[in-house]
Backbone as XML, in Angstrom:
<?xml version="1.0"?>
<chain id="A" units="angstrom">
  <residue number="1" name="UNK">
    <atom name="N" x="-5.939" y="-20.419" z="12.965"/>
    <atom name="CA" x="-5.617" y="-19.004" z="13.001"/>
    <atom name="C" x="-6.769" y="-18.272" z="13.683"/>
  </residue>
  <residue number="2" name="UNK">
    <atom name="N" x="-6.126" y="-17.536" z="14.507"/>
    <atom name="CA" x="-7.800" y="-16.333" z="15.538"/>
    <atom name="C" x="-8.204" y="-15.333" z="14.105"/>
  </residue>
  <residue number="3" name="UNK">
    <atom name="N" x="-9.140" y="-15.265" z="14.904"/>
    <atom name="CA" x="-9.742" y="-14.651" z="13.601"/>
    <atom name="C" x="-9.286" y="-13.045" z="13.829"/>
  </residue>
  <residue number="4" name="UNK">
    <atom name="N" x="-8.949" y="-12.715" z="14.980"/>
    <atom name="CA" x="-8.405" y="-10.676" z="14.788"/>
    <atom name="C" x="-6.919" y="-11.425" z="14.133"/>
  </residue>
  <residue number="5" name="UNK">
    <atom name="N" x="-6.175" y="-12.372" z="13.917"/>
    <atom name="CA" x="-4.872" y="-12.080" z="13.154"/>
    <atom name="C" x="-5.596" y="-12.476" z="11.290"/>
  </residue>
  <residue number="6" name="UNK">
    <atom name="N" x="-6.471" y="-13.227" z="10.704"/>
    <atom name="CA" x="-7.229" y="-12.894" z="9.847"/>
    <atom name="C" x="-7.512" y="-11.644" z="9.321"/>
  </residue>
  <residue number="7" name="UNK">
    <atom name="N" x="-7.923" y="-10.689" z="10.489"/>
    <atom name="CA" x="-8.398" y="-9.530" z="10.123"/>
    <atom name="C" x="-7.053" y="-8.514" z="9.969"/>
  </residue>
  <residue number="8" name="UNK">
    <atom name="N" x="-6.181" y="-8.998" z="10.304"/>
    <atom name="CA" x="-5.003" y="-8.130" z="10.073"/>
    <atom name="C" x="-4.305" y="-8.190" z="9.290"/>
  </residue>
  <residue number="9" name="UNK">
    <atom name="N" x="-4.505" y="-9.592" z="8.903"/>
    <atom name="CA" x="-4.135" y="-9.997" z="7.530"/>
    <atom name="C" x="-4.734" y="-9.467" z="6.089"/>
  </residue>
  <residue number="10" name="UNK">
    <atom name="N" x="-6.140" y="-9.561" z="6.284"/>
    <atom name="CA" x="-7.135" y="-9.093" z="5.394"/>
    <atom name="C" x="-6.474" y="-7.229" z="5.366"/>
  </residue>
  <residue number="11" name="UNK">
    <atom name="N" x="-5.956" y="-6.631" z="6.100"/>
    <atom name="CA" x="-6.291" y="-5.318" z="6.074"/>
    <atom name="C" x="-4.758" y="-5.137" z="5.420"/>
  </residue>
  <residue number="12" name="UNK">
    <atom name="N" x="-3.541" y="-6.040" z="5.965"/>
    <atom name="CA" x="-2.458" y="-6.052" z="5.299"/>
    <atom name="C" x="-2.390" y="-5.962" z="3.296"/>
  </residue>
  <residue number="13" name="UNK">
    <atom name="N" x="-2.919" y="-7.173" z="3.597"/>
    <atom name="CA" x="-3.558" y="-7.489" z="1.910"/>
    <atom name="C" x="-4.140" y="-6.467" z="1.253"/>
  </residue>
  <residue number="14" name="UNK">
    <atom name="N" x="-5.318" y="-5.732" z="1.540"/>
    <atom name="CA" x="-5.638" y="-4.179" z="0.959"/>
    <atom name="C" x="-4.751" y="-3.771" z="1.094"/>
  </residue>
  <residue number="15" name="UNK">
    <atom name="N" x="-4.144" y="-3.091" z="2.225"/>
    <atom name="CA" x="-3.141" y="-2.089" z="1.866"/>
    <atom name="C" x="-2.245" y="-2.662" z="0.618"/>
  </residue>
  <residue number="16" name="UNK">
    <atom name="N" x="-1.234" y="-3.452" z="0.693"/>
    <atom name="CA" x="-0.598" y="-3.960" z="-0.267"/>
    <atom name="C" x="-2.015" y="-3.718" z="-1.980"/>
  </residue>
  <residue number="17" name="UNK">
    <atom name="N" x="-2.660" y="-4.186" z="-2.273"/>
    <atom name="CA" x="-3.286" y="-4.397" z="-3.058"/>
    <atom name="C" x="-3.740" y="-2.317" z="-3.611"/>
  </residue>
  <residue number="18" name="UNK">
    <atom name="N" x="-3.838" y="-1.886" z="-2.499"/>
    <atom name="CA" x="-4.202" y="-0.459" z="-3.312"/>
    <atom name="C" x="-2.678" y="0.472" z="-3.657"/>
  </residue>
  <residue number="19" name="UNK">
    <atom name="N" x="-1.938" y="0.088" z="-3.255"/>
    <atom name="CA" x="-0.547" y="0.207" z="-3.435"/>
    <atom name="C" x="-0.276" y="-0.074" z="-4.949"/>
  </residue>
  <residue number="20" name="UNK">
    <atom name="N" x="-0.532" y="-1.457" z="-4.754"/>
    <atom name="CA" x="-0.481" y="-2.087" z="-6.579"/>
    <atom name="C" x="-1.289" y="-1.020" z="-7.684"/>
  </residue>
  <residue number="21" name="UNK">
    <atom name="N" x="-2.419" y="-0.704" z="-7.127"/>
    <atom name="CA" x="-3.362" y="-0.172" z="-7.477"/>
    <atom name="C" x="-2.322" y="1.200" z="-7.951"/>
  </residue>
  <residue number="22" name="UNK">
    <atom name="N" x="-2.423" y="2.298" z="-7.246"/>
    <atom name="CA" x="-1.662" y="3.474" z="-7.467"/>
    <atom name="C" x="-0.784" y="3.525" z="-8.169"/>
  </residue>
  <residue number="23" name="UNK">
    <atom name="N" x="0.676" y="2.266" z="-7.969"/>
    <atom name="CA" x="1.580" y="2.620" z="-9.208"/>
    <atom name="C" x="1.164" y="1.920" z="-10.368"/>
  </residue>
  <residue number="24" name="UNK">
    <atom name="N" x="0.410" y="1.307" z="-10.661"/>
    <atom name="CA" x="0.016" y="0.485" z="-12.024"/>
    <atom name="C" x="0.573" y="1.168" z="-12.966"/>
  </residue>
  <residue number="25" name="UNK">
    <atom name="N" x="1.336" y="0.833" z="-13.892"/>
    <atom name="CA" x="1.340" y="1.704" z="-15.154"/>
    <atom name="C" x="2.711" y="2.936" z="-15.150"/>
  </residue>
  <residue number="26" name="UNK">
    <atom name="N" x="3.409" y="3.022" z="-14.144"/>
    <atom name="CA" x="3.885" y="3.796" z="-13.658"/>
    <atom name="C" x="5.477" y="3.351" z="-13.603"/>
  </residue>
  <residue number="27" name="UNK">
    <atom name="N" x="6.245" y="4.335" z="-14.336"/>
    <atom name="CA" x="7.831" y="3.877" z="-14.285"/>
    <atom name="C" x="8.535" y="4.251" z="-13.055"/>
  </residue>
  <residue number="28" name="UNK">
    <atom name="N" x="9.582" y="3.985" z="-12.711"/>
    <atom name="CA" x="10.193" y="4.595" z="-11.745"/>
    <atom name="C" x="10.124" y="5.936" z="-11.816"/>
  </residue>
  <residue number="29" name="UNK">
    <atom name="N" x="10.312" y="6.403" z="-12.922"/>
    <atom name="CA" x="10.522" y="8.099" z="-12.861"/>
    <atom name="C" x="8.931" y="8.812" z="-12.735"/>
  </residue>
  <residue number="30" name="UNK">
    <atom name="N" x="8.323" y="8.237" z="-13.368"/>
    <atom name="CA" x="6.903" y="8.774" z="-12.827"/>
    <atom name="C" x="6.735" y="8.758" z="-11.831"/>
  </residue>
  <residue number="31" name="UNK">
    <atom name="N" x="6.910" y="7.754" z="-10.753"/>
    <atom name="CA" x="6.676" y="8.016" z="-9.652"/>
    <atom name="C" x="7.442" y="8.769" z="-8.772"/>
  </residue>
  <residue number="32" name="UNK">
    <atom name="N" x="8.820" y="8.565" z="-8.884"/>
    <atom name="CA" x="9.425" y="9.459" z="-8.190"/>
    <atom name="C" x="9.146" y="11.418" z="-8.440"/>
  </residue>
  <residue number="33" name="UNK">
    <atom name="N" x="8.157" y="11.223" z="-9.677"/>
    <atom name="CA" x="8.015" y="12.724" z="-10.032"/>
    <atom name="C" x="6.385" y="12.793" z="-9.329"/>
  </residue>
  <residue number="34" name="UNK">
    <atom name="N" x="5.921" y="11.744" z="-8.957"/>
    <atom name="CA" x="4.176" y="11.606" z="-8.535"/>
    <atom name="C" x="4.443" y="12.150" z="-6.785"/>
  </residue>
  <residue number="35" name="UNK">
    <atom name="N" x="4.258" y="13.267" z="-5.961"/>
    <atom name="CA" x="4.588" y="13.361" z="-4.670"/>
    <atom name="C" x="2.933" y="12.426" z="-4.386"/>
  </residue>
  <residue number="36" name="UNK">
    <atom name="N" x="2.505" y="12.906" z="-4.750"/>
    <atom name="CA" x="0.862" y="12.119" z="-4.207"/>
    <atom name="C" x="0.609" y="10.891" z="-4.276"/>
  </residue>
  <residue number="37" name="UNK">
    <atom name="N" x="1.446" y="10.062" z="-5.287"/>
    <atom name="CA" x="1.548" y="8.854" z="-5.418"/>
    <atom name="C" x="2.311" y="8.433" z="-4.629"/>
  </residue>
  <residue number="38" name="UNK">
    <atom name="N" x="3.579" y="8.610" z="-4.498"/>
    <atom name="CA" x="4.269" y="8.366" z="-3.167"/>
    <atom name="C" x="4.021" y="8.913" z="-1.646"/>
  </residue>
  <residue number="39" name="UNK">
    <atom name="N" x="3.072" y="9.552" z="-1.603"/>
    <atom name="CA" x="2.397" y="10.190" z="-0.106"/>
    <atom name="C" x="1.742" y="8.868" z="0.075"/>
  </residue>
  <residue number="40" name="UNK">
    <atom name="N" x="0.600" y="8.799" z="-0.759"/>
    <atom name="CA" x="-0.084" y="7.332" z="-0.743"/>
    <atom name="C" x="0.160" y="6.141" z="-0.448"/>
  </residue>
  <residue number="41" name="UNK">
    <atom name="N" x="1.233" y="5.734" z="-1.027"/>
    <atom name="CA" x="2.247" y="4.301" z="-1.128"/>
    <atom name="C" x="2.862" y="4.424" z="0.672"/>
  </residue>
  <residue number="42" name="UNK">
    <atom name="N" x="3.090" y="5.521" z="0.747"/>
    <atom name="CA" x="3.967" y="6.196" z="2.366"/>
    <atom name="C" x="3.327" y="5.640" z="3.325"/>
  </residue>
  <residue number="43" name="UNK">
    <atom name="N" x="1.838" y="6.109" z="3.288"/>
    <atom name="CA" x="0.737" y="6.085" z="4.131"/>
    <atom name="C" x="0.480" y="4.583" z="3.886"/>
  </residue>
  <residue number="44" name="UNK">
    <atom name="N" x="0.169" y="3.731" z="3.247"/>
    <atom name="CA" x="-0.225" y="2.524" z="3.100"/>
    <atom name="C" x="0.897" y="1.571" z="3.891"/>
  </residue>
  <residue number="45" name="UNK">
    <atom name="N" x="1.919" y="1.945" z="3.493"/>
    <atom name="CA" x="3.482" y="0.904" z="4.239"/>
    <atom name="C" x="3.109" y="1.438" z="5.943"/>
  </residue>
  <residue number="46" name="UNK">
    <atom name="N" x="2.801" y="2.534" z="5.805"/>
    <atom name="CA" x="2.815" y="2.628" z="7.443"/>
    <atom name="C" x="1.863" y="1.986" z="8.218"/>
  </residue>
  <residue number="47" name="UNK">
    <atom name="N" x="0.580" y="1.740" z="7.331"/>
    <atom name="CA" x="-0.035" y="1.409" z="7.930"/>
    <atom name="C" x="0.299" y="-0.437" z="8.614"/>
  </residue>
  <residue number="48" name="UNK">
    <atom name="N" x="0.905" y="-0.721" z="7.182"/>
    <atom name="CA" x="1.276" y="-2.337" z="7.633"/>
    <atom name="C" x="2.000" y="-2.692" z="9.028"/>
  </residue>
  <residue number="49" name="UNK">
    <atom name="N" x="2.879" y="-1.460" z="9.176"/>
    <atom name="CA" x="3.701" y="-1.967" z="10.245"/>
    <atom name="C" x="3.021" y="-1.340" z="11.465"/>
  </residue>
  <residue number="50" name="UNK">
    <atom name="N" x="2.108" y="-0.615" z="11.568"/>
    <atom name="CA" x="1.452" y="-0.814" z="12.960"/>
    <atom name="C" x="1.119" y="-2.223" z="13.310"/>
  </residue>
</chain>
């Protein structure tokens, strides 16, 4: 594996991982009532698919 697809991997993995992070603890309805929590989660998915 090259090591820049490593690094994209590695950055995939955080994102995913602070994602986890944010809803921890969190029911569906909390979050759907959290706009900042889901701004967050928003911003993180987007980032994966660049």
């Amino acid at each position: 594996m090259k090591n820049k697809d490593k690094i994209i991997l590695s950055k995939i993995l955080t994102y995913i991982l602070e994602i986890e992070e944010f809803i921890k603890g969190y029911s569906k309805e909390k979050f759907e009532n959290d706009r900042k929590t889901i701004n967050a989660c928003v911003f993180n998915l987007s980032q994966i698919s660049k």
